[in-house]
C-alpha positions as a Markdown table, in Angstrom:
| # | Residue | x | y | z |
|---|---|---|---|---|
| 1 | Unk | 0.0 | 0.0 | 0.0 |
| 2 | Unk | 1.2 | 3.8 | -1.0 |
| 3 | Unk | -0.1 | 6.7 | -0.8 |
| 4 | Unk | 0.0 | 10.3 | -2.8 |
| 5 | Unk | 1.4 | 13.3 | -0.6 |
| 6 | Unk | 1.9 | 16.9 | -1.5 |
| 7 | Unk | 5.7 | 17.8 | -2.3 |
| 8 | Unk | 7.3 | 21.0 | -3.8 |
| 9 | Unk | 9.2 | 21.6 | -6.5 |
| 10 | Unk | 10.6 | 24.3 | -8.7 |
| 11 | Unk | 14.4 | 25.7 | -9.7 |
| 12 | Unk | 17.7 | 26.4 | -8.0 |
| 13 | Unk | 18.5 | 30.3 | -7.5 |
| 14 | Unk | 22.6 | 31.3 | -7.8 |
| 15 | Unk | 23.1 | 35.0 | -7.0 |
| 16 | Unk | 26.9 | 36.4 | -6.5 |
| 17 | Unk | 27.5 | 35.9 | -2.6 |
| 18 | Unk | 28.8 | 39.5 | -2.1 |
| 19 | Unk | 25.5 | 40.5 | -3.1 |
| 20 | Unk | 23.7 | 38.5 | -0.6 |
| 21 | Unk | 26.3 | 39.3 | 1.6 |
| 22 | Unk | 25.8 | 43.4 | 0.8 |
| 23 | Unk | 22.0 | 42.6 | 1.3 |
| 24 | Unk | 21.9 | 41.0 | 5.0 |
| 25 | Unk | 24.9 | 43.0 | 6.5 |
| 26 | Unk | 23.5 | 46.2 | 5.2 |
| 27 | Unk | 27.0 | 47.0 | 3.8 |
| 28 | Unk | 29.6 | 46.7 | 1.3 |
| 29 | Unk | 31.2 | 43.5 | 2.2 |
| 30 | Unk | 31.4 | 41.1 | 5.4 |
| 31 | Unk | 34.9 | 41.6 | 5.9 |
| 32 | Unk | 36.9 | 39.0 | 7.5 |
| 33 | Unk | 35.0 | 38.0 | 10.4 |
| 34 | Unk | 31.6 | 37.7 | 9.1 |
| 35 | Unk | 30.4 | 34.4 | 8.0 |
| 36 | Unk | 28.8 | 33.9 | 4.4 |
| 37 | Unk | 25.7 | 35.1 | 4.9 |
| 38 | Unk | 22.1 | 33.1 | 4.4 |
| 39 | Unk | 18.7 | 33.6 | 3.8 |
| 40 | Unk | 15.3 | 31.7 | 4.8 |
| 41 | Unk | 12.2 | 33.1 | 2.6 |
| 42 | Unk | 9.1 | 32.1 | 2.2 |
| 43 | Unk | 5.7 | 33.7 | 1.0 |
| 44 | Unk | 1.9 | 32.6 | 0.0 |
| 45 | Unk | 0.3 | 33.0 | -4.0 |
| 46 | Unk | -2.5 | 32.7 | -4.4 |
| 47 | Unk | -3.3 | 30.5 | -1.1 |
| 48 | Unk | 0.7 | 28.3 | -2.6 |
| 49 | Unk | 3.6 | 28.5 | -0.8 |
| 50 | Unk | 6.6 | 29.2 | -2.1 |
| 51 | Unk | 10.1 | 29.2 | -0.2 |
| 52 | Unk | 13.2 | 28.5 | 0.2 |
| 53 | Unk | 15.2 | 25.1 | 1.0 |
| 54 | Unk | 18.6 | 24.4 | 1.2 |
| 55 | Unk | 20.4 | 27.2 | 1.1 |
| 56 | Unk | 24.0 | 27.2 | 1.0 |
| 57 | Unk | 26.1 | 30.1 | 1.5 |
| 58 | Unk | 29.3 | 30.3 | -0.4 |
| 59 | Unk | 28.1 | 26.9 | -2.3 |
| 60 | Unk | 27.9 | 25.5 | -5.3 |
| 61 | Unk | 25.1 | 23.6 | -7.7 |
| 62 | Unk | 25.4 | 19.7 | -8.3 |
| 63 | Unk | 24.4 | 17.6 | -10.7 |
| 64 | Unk | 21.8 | 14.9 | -8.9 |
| 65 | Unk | 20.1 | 12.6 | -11.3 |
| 66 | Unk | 19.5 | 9.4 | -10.5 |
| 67 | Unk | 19.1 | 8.0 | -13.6 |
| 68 | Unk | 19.9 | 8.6 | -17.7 |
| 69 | Unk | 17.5 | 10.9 | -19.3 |
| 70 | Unk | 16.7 | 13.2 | -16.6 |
| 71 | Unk | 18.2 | 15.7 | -14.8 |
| 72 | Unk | 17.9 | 17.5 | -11.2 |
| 73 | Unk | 20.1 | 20.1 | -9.4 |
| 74 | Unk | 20.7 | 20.3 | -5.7 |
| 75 | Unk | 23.2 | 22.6 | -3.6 |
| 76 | Unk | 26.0 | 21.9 | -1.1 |
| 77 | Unk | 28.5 | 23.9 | 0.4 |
| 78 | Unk | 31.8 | 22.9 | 1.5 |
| 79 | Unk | 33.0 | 23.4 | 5.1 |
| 80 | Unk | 34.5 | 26.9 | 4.6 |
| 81 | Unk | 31.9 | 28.2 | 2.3 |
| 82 | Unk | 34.5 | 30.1 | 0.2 |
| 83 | Unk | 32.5 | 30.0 | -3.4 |
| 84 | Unk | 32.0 | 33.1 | -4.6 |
| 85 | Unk | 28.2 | 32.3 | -5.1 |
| 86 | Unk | 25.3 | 31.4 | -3.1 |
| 87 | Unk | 22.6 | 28.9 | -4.1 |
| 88 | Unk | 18.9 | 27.9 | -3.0 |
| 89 | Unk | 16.1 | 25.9 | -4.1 |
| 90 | Unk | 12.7 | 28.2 | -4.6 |
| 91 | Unk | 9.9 | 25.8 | -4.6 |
| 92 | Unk | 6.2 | 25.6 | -5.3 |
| 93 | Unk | 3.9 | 23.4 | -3.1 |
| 94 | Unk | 2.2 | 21.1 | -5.3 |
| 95 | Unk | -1.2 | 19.2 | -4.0 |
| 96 | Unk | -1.3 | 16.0 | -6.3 |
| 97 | Unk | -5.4 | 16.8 | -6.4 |
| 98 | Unk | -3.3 | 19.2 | -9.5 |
| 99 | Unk | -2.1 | 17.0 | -11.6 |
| 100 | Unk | -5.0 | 15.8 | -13.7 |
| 101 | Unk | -2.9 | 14.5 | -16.4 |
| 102 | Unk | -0.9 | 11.9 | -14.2 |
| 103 | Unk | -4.0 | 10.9 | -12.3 |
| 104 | Unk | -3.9 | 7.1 | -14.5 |
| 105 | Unk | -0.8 | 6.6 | -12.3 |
| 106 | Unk | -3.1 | 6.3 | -8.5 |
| 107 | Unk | -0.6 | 6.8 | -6.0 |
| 108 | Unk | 2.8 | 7.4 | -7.9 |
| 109 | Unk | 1.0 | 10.0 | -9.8 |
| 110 | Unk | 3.8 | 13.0 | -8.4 |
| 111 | Unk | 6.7 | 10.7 | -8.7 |
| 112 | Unk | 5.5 | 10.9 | -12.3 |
| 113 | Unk | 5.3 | 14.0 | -12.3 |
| 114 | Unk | 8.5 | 15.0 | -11.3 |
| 115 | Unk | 10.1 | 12.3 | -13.8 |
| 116 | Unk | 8.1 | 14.0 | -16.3 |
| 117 | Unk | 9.5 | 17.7 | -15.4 |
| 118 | Unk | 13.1 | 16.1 | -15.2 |
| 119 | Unk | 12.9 | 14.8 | -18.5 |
| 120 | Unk | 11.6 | 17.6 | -19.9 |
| 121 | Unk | 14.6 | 20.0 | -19.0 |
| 122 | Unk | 16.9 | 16.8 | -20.4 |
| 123 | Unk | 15.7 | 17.3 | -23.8 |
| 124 | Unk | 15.8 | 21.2 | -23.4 |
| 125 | Unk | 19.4 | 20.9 | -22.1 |
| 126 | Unk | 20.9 | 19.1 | -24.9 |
| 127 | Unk | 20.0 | 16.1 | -23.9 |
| 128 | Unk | 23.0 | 15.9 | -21.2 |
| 129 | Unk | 23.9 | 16.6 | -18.0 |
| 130 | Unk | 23.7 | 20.8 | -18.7 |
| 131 | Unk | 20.7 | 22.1 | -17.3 |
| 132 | Unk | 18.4 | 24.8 | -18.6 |
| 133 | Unk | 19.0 | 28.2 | -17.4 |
| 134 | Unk | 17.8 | 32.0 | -17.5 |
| 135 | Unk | 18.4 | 35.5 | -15.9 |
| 136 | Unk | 15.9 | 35.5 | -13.0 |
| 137 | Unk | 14.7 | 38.7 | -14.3 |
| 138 | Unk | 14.1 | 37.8 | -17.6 |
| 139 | Unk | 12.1 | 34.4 | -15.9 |
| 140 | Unk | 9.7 | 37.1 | -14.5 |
| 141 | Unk | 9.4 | 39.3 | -17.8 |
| 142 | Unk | 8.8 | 36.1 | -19.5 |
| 143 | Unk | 11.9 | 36.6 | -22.2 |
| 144 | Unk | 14.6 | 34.6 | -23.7 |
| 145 | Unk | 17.7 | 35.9 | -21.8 |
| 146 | Unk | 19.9 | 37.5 | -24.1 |
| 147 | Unk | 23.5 | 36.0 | -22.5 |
| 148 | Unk | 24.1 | 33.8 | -19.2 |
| 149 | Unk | 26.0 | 34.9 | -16.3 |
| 150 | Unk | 28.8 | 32.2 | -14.9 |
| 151 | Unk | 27.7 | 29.7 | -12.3 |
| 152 | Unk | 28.8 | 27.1 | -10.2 |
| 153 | Unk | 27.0 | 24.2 | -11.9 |
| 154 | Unk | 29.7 | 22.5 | -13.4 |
| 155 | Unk | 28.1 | 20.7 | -16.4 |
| 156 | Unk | 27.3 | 23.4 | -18.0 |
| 157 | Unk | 24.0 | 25.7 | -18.3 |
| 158 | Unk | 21.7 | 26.2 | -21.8 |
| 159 | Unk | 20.5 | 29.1 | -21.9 |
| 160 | Unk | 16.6 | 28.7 | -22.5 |
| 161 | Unk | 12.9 | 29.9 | -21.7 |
| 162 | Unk | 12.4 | 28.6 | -18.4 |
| 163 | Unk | 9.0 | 30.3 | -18.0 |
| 164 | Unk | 7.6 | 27.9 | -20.7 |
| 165 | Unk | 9.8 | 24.4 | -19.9 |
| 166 | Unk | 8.5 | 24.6 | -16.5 |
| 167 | Unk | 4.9 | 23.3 | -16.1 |
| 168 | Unk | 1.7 | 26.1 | -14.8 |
| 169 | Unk | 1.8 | 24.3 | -10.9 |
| 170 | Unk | 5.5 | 26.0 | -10.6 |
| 171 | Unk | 6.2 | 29.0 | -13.1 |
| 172 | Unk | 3.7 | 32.0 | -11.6 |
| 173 | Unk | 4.0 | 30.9 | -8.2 |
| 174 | Unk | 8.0 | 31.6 | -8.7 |
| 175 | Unk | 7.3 | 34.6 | -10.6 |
| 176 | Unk | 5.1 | 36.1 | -8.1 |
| 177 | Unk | 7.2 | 34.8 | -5.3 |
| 178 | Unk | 10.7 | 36.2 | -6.5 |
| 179 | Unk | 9.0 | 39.9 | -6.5 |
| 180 | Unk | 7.9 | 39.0 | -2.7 |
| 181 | Unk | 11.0 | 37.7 | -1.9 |
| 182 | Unk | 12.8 | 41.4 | -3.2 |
| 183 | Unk | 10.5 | 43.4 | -0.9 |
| 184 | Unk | 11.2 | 41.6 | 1.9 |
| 185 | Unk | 15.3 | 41.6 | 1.1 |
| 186 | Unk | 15.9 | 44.4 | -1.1 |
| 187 | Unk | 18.0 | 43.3 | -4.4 |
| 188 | Unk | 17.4 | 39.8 | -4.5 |
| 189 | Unk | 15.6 | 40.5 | -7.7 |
| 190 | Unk | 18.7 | 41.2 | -10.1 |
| 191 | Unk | 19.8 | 40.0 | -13.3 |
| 192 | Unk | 22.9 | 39.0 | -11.3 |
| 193 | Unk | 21.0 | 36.2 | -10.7 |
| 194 | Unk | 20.3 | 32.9 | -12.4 |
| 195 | Unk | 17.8 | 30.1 | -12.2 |
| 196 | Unk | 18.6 | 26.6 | -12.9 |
| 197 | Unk | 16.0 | 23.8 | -13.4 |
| 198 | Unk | 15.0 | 21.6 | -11.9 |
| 199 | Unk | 15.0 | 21.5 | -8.4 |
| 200 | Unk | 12.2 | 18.7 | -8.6 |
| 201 | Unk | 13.9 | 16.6 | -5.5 |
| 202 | Unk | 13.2 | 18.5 | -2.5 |
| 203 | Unk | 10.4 | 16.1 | -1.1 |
| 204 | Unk | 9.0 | 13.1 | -1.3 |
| 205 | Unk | 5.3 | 12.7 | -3.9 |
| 206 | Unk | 4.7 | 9.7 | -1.8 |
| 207 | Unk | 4.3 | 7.9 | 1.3 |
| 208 | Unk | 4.5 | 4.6 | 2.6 |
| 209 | Unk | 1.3 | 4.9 | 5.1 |
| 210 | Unk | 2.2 | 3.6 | 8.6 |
| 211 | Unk | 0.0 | 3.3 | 12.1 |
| 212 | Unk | 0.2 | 6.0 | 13.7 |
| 213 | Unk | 1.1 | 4.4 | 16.9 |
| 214 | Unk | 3.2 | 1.5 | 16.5 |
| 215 | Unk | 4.8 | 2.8 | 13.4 |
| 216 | Unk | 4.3 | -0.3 | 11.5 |
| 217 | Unk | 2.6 | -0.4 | 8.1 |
| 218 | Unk | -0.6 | -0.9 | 7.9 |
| 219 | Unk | -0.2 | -4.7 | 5.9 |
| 220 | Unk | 3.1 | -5.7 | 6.7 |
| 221 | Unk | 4.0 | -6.8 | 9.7 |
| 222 | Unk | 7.6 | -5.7 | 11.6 |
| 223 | Unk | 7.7 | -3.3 | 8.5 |
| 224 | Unk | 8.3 | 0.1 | 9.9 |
| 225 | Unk | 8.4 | 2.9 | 7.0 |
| 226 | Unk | 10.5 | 5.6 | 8.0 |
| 227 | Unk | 12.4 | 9.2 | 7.1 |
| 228 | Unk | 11.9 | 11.1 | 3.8 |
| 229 | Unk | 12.1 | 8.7 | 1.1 |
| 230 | Unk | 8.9 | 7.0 | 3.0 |
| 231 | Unk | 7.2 | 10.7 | 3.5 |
| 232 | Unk | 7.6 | 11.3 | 6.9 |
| 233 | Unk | 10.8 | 14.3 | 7.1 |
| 234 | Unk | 11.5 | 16.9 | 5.4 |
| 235 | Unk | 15.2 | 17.2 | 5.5 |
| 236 | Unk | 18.2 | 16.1 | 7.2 |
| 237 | Unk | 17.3 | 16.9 | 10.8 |
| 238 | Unk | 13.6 | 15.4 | 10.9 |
| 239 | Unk | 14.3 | 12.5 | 9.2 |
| 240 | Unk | 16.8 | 11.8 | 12.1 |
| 241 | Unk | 14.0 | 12.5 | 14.4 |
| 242 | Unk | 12.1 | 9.9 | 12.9 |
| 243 | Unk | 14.8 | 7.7 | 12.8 |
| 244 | Unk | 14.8 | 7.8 | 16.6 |
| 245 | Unk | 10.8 | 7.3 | 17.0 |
| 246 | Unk | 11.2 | 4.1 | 14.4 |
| 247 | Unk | 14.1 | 2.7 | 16.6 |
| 248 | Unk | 12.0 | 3.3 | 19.9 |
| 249 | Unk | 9.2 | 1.6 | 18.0 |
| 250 | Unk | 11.1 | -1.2 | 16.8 |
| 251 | Unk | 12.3 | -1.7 | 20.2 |
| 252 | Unk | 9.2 | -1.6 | 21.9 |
| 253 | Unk | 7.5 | -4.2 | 19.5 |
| 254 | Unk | 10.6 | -6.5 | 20.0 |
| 255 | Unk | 10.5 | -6.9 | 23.8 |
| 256 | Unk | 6.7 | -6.9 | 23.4 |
């Protein structure tokens, strides 16, 4: 037995780090005892959220398909955080009640969907592991950017129309989110800034469904579903949490 969960999706956001820098220390620069700055955002659309996830100061983009045909980006940053950019996934809450067209699919319908989005940006990308890219502000004008800035991603970036590769669940959302986002830190709307797609990965579309008191599946005996993959975190830190209530769980139904 599965089950369909909302998820998010959307792109991955590079600005220059001295701008985000310039934006949360109110100054020039951090000098040399400031960390890289951060940021957290997050805002409502049209009753969507949108926000941000992963952000990594001084980081760089990665290349994180799992499979040929596809592709997906994700963020890291290494322990001293010296790149000179600074990534984050912007994503769109998707409910799968949306996605009409993947409905024939029951409960893997948004793991569909997000195969379906990845592939999509493979054949727009050359059909490798480049990704699609564009000027953030030219994503919200809704216009082919003219030239690409540099970015981390080390594949490579295409530059192409993101605002019609990307399905209508994710592109006004991000459009009316990015403007948010720039009144509530001034100058994060810039065409210093590029968007690379997709950032399809950053929950799970489905869940293994559980009891919620013993923790076991709802069929299978001594089969305890557990973390993100399963649909129960959201990250590093709560799927560790879980990982604790499954091992009390086990425990529990051992010495029973």
């Amino acid at each position: 037995m599965l089950e369909a969960k909302p998820f998010a999706m959307g792109i991955r956001i590079e600005h220059p780090q001295e701008l985000i820098d310039s934006i949360q220390y109110k100054s020039d620069g951090r000098g040399a005892f400031l960390p890289a700055a951060y940021y957290q955002l997050v805002t409502q659309q049209n009753g969507k959220g949108v926000f941000s996830f992963c952000m990594c100061p001084g980081g760089i983009i990665v290349p994180s398909a799992t499979q040929s045909g596809e592709v997906v980006v994700n963020g890291m940053s290494n322990s001293r955080r010296n790149s000179p950019y600074a990534n984050s996934g912007i994503a769109v809450a998707i409910d799968p009640s949306e996605l009409s067209n993947f409905q024939q699919h029951g409960p893997l319908s948004g793991l569909r969907y997000q195969q379906w989005v990845e592939r999509v940006c493979f054949e727009a990308a050359n059909k490798s592991q480049q990704v699609p890219g564009q000027r953030m502000t030219d994503f919200c004008a809704g216009k082919m950017s003219k030239t690409l800035k540099p970015t981390s991603y080390n594949p490579g970036v295409v530059n192409a129309e993101l605002h019609h590769i990307l399905p209508p669940e994710i592109v006004p959302y991000l459009q009316g989110g990015f403007k948010d986002f720039d009144r509530k830190m001034k100058g994060f709307m810039t065409d210093e800034a590029m968007l690379l797609a997709p950032e399809s990965r950053t929950s799970s579309a489905v869940r293994i469904p559980r009891n919620a008191d013993t923790l076991e599946h709802l069929q299978i005996q001594r089969l305890f579903p557990c973390g993100e993959g399963a649909g129960y975190a959201g990250g590093i830190v709560s799927s560790a949490i879980d990982g604790e209530n499954v091992a009390k769980a086990v425990a529990k139904a051992l010495n029973a």
